[in-house]
N, C-alpha and C positions, 0 to 999 in steps of 0.2 A: 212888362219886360220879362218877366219871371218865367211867363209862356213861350215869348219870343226865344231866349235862352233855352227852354228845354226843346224846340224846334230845330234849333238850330247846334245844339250838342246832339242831336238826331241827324241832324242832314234831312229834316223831311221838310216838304214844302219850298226848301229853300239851300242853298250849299249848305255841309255838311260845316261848322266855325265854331271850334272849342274856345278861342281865342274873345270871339264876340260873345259867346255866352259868357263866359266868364266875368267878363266885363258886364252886362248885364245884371247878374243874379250878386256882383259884388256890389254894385250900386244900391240895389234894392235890400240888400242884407244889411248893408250899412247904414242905412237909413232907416233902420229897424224892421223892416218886414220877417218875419219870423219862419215863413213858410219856403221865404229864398233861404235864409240863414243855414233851414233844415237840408232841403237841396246842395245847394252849394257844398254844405260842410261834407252831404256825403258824397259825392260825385269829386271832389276833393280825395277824399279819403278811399274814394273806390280806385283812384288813378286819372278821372277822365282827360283834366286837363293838365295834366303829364307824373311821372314819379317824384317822389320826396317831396311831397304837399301833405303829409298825413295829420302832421303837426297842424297846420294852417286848418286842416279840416275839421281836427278834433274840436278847435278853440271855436271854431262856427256852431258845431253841436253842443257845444257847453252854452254859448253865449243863448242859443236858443233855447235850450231848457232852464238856463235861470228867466229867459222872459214868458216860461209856460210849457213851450210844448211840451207834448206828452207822444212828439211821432219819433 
């Protein structure tokens, strides 16, 4: 899903659906995956899926560095 999501926050291969990635990359971050966790929080945090989500994103970057990462 995590791949599907960044395809599809791209528009390549498929419509352009912030909406459907988002959904995606929150399933998979929530269910611990750490690599969506990373993504998510910062494409969150970059704006992708719209303004004043920064909060939302930071707490996805935290939640993933307490379970390790280092990206």
């Amino acid at each position: 899903r995590r791949q599907l999501a960044i395809l599809a926050l791209a528009g390549e291969g498929m419509k352009k659906d912030a909406g459907q990635a988002l959904a995606w990359l929150r399933q998979d971050a929530e269910a611990g995956d750490i690599e969506s966790q990373v993504y998510l929080g910062g494409n969150l945090l970059a704006g992708e899926f719209g303004r004043g989500q920064e909060a939302e994103g930071r707490r996805w970057l935290e939640r993933a560095i307490a379970a390790g990462s280092t990206d």
